[in-house]
C-alpha positions in Angstrom: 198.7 165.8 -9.6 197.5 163.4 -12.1 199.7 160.8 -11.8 199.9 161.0 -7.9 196.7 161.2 -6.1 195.3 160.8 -2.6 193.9 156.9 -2.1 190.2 158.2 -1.4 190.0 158.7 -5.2 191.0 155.3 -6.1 187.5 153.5 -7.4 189.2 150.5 -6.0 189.3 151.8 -2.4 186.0 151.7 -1.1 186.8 151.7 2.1 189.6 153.7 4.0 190.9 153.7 7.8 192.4 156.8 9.6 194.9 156.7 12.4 193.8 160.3 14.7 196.5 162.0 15.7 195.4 162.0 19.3 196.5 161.2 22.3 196.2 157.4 23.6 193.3 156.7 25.1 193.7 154.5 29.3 194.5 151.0 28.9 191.4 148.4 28.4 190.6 146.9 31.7 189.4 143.0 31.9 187.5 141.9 35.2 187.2 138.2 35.2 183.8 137.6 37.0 183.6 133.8 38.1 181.2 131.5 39.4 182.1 129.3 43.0 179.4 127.4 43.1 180.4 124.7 40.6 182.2 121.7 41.7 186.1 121.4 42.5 187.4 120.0 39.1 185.0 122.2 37.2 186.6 125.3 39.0 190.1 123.9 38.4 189.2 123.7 34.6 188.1 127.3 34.8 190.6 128.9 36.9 193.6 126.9 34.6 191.2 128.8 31.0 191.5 132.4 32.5 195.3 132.0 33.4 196.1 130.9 29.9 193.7 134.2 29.1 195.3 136.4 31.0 198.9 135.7 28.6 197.0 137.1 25.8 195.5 140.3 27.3 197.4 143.4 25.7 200.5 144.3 27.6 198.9 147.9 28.9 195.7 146.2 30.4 194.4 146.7 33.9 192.6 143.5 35.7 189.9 142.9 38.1 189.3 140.0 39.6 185.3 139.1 41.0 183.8 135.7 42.6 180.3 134.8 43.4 178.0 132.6 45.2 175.9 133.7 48.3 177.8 137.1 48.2 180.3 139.0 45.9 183.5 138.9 46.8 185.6 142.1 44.9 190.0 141.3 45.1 191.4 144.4 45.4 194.6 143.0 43.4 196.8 146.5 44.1 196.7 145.7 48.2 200.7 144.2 48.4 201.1 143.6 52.2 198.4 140.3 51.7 195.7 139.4 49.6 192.8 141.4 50.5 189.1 141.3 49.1 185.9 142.9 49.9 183.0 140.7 50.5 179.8 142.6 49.6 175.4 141.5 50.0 174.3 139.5 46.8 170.3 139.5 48.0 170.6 143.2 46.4 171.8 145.9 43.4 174.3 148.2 45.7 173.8 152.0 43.9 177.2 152.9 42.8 177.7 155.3 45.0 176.9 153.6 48.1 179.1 151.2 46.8 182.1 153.8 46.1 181.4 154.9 49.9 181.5 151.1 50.9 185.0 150.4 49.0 186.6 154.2 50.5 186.7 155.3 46.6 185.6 158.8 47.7 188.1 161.4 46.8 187.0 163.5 49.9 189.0 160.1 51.9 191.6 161.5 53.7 195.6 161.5 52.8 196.5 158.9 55.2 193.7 156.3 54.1 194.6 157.0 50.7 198.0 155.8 51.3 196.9 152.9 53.3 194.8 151.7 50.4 197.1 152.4 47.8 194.8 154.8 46.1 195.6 157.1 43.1 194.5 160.5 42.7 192.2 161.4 39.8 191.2 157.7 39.7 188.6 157.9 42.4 190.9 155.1 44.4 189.8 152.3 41.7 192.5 152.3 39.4 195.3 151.1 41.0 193.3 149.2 43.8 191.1 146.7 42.2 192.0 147.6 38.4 195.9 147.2 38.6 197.8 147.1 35.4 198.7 143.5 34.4 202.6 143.9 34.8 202.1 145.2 38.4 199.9 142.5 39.8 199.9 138.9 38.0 201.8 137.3 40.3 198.7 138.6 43.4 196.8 137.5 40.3 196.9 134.3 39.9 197.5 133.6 43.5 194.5 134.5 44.2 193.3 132.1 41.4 194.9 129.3 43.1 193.4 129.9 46.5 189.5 130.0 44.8 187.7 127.2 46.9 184.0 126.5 46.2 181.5 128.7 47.7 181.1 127.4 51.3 177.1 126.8 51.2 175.1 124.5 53.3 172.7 123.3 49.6 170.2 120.9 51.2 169.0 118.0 49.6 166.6 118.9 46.4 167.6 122.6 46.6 170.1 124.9 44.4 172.9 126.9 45.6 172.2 130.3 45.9 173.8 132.4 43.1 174.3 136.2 43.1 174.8 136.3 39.1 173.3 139.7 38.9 174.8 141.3 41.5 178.2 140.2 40.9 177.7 141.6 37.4 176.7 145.0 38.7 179.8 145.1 40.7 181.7 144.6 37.7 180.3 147.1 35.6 180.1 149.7 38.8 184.3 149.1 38.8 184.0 151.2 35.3 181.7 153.5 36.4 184.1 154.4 39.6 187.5 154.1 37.3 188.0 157.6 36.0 191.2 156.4 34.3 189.9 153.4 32.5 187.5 153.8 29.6 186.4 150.9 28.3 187.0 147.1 28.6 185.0 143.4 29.1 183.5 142.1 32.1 183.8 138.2 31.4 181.4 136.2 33.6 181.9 132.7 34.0 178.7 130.7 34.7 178.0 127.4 35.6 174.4 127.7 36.7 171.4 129.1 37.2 170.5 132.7 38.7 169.0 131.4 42.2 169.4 134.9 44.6 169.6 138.5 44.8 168.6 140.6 41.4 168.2 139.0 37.7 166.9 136.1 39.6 165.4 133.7 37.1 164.2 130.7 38.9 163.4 129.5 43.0 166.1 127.8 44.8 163.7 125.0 45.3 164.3 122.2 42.7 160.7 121.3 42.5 160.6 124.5 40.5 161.6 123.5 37.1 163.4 126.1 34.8 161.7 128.0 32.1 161.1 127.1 29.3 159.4 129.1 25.9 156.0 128.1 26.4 156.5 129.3 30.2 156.9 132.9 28.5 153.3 133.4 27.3 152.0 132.5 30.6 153.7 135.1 33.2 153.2 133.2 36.6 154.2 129.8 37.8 158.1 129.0 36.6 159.0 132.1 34.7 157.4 134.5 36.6 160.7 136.2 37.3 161.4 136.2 33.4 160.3 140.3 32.9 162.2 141.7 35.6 165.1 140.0 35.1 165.2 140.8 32.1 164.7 144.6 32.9 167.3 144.5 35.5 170.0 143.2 33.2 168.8 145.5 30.3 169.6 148.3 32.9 172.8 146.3 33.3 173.5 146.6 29.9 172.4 150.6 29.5 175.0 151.2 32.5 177.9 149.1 30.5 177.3 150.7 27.1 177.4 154.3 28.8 181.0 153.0 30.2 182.6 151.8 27.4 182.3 148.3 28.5 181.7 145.3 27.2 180.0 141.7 28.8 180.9 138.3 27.9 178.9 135.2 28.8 180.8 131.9 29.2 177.8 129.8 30.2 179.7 126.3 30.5 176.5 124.0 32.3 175.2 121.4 31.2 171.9 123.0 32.5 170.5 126.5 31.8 172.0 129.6 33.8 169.9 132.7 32.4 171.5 133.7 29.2 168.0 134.4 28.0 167.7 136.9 30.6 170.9 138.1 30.5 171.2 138.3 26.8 170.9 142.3 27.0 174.3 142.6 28.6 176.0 141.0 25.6 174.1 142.2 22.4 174.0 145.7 23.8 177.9 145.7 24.7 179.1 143.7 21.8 180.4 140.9 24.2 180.2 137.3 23.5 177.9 134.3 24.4 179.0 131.0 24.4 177.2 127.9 25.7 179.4 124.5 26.4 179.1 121.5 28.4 181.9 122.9 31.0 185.2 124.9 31.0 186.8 122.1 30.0 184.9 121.7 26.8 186.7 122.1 23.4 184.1 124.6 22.2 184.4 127.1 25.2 188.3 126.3 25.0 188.4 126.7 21.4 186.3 130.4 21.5 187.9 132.0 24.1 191.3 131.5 22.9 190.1 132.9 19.2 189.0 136.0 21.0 191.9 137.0 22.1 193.9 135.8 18.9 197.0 138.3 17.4 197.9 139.7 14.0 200.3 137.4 12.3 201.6 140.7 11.0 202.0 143.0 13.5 201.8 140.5 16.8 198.8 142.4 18.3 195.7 141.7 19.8 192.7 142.8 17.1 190.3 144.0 19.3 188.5 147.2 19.5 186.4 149.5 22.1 184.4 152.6 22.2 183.2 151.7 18.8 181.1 154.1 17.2 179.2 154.3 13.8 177.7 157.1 12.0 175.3 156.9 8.6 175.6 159.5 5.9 173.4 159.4 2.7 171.7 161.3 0.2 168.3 162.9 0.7 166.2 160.6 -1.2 167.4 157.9 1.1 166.0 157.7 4.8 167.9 155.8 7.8 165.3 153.2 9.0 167.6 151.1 11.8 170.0 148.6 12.1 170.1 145.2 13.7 172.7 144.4 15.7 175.2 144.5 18.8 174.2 148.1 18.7 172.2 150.9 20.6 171.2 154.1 19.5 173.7 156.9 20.6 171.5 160.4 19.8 167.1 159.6 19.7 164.3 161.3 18.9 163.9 164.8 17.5 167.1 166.2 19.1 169.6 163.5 17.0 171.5 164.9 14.3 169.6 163.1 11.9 166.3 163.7 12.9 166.8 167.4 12.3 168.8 167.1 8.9 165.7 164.7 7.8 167.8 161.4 7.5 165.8 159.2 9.7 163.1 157.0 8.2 159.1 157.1 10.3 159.6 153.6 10.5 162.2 152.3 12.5 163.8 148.6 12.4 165.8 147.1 14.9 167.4 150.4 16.7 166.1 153.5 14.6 165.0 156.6 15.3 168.9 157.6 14.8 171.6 157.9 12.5 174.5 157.1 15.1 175.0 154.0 17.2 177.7 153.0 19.7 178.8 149.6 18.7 180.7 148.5 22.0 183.5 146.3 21.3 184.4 145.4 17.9 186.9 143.1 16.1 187.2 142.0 12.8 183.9 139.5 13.4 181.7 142.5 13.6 178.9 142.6 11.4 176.0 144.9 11.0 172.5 145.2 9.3 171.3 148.5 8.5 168.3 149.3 6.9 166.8 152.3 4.8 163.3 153.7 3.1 163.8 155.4 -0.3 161.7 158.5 0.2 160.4 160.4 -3.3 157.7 163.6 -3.5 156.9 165.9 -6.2 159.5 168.3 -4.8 162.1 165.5 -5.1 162.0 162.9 -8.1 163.6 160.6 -8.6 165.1 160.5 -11.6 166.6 156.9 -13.1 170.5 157.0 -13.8 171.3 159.5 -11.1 173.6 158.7 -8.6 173.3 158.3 -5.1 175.9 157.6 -2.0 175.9 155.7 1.4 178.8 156.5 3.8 179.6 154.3 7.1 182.0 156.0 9.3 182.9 153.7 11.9 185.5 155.1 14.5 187.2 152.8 17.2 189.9 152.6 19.9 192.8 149.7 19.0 193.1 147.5 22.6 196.6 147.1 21.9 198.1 150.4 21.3 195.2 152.9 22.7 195.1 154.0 19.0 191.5 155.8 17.9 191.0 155.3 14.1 188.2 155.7 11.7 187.1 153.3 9.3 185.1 154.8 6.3 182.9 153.6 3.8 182.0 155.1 0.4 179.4 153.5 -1.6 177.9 154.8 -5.1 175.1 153.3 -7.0 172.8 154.4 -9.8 168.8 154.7 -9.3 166.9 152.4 -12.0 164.2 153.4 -14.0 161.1 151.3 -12.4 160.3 150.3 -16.5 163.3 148.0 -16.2 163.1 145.6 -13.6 165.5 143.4 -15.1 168.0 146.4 -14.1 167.2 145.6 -10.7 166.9 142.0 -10.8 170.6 141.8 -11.8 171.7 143.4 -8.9 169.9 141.4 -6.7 172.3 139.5 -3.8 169.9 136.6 -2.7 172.5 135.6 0.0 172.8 139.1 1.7 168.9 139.5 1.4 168.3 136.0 3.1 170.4 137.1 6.0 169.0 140.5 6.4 165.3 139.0 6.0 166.6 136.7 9.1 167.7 139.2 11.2 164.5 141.6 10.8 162.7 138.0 12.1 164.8 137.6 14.8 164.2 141.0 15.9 160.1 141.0 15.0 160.3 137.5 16.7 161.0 138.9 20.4 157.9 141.0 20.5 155.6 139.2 18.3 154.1 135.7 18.7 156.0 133.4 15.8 153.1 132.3 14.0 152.6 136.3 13.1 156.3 136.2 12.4 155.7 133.5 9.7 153.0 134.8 8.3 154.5 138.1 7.7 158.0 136.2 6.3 155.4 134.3 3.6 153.8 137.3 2.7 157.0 139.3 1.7 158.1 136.7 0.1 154.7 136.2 -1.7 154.9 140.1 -2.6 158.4 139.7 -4.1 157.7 136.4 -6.3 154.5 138.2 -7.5 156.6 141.5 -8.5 159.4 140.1 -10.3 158.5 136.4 -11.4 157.3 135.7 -14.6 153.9 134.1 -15.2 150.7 133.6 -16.7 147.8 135.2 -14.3 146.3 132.4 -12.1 148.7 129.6 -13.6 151.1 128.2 -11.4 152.6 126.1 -13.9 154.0 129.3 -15.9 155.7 130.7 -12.6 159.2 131.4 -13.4 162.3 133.2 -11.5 165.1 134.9 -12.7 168.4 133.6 -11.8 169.2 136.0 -10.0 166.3 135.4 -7.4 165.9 131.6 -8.0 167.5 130.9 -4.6 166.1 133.2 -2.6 162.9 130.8 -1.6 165.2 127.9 -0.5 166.7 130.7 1.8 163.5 131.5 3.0 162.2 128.2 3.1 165.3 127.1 5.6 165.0 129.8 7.5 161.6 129.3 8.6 162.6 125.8 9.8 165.4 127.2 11.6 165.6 127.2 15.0 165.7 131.2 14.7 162.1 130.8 14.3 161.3 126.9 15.9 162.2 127.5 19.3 160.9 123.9 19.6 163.4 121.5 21.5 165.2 124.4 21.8 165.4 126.0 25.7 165.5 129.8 26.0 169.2 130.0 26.7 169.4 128.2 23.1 167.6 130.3 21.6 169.1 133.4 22.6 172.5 132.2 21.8 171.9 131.1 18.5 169.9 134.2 17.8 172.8 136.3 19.2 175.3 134.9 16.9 173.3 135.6 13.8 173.1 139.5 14.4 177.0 139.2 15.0 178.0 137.2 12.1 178.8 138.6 8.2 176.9 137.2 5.1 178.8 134.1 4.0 178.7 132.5 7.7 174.9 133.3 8.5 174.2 131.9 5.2 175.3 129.0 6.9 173.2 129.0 9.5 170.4 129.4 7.7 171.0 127.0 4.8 173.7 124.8 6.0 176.0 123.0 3.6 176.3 119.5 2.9 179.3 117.4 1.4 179.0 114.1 -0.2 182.2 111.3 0.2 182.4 108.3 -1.5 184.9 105.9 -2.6 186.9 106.7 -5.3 186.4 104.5 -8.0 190.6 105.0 -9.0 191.9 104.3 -5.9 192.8 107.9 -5.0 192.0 110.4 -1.7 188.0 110.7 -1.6 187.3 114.5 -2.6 183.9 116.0 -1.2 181.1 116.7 -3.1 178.4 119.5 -2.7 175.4 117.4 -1.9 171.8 118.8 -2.4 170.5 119.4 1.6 167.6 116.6 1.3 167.0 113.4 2.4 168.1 111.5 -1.0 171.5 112.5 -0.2 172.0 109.8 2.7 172.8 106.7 1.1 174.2 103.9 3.1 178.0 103.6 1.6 178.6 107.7 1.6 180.0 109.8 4.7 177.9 113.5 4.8 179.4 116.3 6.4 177.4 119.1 7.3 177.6 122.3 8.6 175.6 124.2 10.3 177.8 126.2 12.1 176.7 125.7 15.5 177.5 122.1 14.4 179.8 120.0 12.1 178.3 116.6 12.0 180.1 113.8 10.0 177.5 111.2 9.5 178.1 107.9 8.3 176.1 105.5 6.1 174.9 102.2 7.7 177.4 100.0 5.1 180.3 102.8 5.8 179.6 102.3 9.3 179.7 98.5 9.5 182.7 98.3 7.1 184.2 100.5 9.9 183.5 98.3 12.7 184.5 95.4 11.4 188.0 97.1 11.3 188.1 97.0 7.2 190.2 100.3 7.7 192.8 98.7 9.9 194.3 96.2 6.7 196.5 97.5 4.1 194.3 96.1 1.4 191.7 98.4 2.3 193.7 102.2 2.6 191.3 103.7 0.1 188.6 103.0 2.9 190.8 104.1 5.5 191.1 106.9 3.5 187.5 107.8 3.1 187.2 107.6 6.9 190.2 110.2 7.6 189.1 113.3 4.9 186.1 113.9 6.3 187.5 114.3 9.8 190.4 116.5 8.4 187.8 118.5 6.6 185.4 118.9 9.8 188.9 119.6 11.8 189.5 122.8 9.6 186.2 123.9 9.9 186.1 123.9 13.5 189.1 125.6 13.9 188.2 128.4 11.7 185.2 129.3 13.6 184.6 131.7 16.7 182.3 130.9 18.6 183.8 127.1 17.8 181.0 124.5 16.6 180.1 121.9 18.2 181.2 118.4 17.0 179.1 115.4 16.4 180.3 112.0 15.0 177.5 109.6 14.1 176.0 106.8 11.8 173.0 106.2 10.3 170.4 105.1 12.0 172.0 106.3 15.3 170.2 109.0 17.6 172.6 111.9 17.4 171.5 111.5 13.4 168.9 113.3 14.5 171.5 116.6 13.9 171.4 116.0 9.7 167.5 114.9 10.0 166.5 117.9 11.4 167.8 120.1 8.6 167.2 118.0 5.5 164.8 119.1 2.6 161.9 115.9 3.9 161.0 115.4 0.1 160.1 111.9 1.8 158.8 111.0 4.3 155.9 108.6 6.2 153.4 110.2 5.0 154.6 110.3 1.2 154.0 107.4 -1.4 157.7 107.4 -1.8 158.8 105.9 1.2 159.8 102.4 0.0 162.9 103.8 -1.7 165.9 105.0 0.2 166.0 106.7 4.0 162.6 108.8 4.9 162.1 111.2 8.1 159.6 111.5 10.2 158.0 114.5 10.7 155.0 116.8 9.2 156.5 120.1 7.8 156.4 120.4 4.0 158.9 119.1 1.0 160.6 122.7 -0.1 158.7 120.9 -3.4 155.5 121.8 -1.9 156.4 124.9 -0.7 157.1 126.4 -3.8 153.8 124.5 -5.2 152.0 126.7 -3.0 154.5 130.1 -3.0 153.9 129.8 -7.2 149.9 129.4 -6.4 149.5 132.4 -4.8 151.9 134.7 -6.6 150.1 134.0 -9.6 147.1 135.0 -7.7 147.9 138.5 -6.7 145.8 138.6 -3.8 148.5 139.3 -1.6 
């Protein structure tokens, strides 16, 4: 009726999410993959992180339990007469069915080893053997976690343990592929080094082999010779995981590089996680993997998702180009659903060439980039003022309750008539088209050199200011952009100064994680990323709490009695002017007479503490003062309006370095829009 109708016709409700009435899918299954060849303590620290894990898995989960060092070594947690494990070759990939012969997971094994094994029929022997539910085996659980020793290795002097990353992973994910009863879940590998034997390997075992780095990449031979096929192995990995339901984490806690570059497949593919700390000890490892597995306050459970799914609906003037993100394509090429309907773009971005993608595991984190081509031909004008629609449908299985519901998403706009460009100007999100212009860089970046990458980011950006500024032909000085676009350059201009694009003092496994994180992230956070946010605190002139101030990202911001906080996201620095920090020494903050300063000292910490701990992966944390070498963290993202080279370097703090003021880049962006020779 009129005055009761159905929430889908709400304008409000733009998007809607429907519980199937199905029946539950299996129970997730967790298999805890961890390194032995790291030293006692640093084992201690990670054995003591996955028991406090394992108290926040959902109550219906299976486990599996995995080590690594020379050889894989698989628990098979359901064996109750003693603890039992299976020690398998790491020097190579074991098919999974030779393995499923190895392990007696057969279903042609006969009724009397099926009872001595403890197997389950219509499980293949893996549930119930070495994925056990939780409730039946934490107790042979976390004994077996207190009997890890490290790997027992004779390492000679100037030589690496041998470490069977690779294989140990393929064991993991062949548990899934054996488990009829378990559909999806995470493989978590926990890493503390380099990948030195069997397949993925990534660098000799001989330390006078250094590790890659990126300039290593171009060359092919000498260190990162092993670079390609490591990488192909894993991306076979990952093809495996996504066809299971699974999903791969990567807890690299090192202070050294352990191959998340060429591992990196196994989590974007899967929707799994990357996190890179000092050790498992380290408050940002700590920090993340306890937000992972973080409950409703509402309903007291765990808000993760599996066997995502997402599906792309839209009108025929609009064509499905790709998206960019922790996704693969689930139907390709002319036989897809929307190839034949005549949704799919010619050109594909990121994964195209589809209309559905399987999205791995999901939680409320999960962001997505998709892109589309408007398509118009005699037969089909365009006509401005008529509608057209985008629908997301995004289906999912809840962890906690086995659940399988369907998120969808309406969205209606009008087309503009191309007389009007101040119509389309207004709608113009400069944020949201900063972070999708990143991720289509990130993604051109790993095939193309990053000079052409660049050059292709200045030339769109070129082609925009040229279309939609206002200006005089050939004079700069009459450039002008609408509000609504006016930021957009300063995105642009931090981006290509981000180290997205400057892989410079950046290793590979850097690189990868911080590129890895963008394509996960939603709009507001990678904003921050690529433009990072500064705060200015000063002393309050009435005696009262300091309050901080947005500060303009340059280098006239640092002033020696001010505290800066900024935010990167990978990082929240507080930095500390030379007088703040001398005043602070001297112990001004310690007297009575001086609680304003105290005061000054404690609300930037408070402020960098809530930051922190509203992040996932947790940012890093850096307390310094001017003129101190970790400043080096707020130098390197300033706007360097002056530097050594500049005649303003008398006056205030200056960096050295040679990029270009954001001044002179726009000098240069309005002389060649003017132009338009692009």
């Amino acid at each position: 009726s009129e005055s009761n109708v159905p929430a889908e016709l709400f304008p409000q409700y733009v998007s809607l999410t429907y519980t199937l009435r199905t029946a539950p899918a299996p129970p997730p299954a967790f298999v805890f993959t961890v390194d032995l060849c790291q030293p006692r303590e640093d084992l201690a620290a990670c054995v003591d992180s996955i028991k406090q894990t394992i108290g926040s898995l959902p109550e219906r989960s299976l486990v599996g339990l995995v080590t690594f060092g020379e050889r894989v070594h698989l628990y098979e947690l359901g064996y109750g007469n003693c603890s039992k494990l299976w020690v398998l070759r790491g020097d190579a990939s074991i098919p999974k069915d030779k393995l499923a012969s190895m392990l007696l997971l057969s279903n042609q094994t006969a009724p009397q080893q099926k009872q001595n094994h403890q197997m389950n029929d219509g499980s293949g022997g893996c549930e119930g053997r070495f994925l056990v539910p939780l409730s039946e085996c934490e107790f042979a659980l976390e004994a077996a976690l207190d009997e890890l020793q490290p790997d027992a290795q004779d390492v000679a002097v100037g030589f690496r343990p041998r470490r069977c990353t690779g294989a140990a992973m393929d064991v993991a994910v062949s548990l899934f592929e054996a488990a009829g009863g378990v559909s999806s879940g995470r493989v978590m590998m926990f890493l503390s080094g380099p990948i030195t034997h069997g397949p993925g390997l990534m660098v000799d075992i001989d330390m006078a082999v250094p590790l890659r780095c990126h300039k290593d990449f171009d060359k092919g031979t000498g260190v990162a010779k092993h670079f390609k096929k490591s990488h192909a192995f894993f991306t076979g990995v990952a093809s495996r995981a996504v066809a299971s339901g699974v999903a791969v984490d990567l807890f690299a806690c090192a202070m050294d590089q352990v191959g998340v570059a060429e591992m990196a497949p196994t989590a974007e593919r899967t929707g799994g996680v990357i996190v890179l700390a000092d050790g498992f000890d380290h408050p940002v490892y700590r920090n993340t993997i306890k937000s992972m597995f973080e409950r409703d306050p509402a309903t007291g459970q765990c808000k993760m998702g599996f066997q995502a799914t997402s599906d792309v609906f839209c009108t025929r003037e609009v064509r499905v180009s790709g998206c960019i993100g922790a996704v693969t394509a689930a139907a390709t090429g002319a036989s897809s659903s929307g190839a034949a309907s005549g949704r799919v773009s010619e050109t594909d971005v990121g994964c195209g060439g589809t209309t559905s993608w399987r999205l791995g595991c999901v939680d409320e984190r999960s962001s997505y980039a998709y892109y589309f081509d408007i398509v118009q031909s005699h037969n089909n004008a365009i006509r401005p003022g008529d509608p057209f629609y985008l629908q997301f449908q995004t289906r999912y299985v809840a962890a906690a309750t086995g659940e399988t519901r369907v998120k969808v998403t309406t969205l209606a706009r009008r087309w503009c008539d191309p007389a009007r460009l101040d119509e389309l100007v207004a709608g113009f999100d400069q944020e949201a088209a900063g972070v999708l212009m990143a991720r289509i860089s990130v993604w051109r970046g790993e095939t193309e050199d990053a000079f052409d990458v660049l050059r292709w980011l200045d030339r769109t950006l070129i082609r925009l200011c040229s279309k939609y500024g206002e200006y005089q032909k050939d004079d700069p000085n009459t450039f002008r952009l609408s509000p609504y676009m006016s930021l957009y350059p300063q995105f642009i201009f931090h981006l290509r100064r981000s180290p997205f694009l400057q892989v410079f003092n950046s290793s590979p496994d850097e690189t990868a994680y911080f590129r890895s994180v963008l394509n996960r992230e939603g709009v507001s956070t990678a904003a921050v990323m690529i433009q990072p946010t500064l705060l200015r605190y000063a002393l309050n002139p009435n005696g009262g709490a300091p309050v901080g101030m947005p500060a303009v990202l340059d280098v006239s911001s640092l002033a020696p009695d001010v505290i800066l906080l900024l935010d990167t996201f990978f990082h929240v620095v507080v930095f500390h002017g030379q007088t703040v920090a001398q005043w602070r020494d001297a112990g001004y903050h310690e007297k009575p007479e001086h609680a304003a300063f105290k005061a000054l000292l404690e609300v930037p910490q408070n402020d960098a503490s809530a930051l922190i701990n509203s992040r996932m992966p947790t940012p890093r944390f850096v307390d310094c003062d001017q003129n101190g070498s970790q400043a080096r963290f707020v130098l390197a993202r300033l706007n360097p309006s002056a530097t050594h080279n500049t005649a303003a370097n008398n006056a205030g703090e200056v960096i050295f370095t040679d990029d270009v003021s954001f001044s002179v880049f726009v000098e240069h962006l309005a002389r060649t829009a003017v132009a338009g020779n692009v």
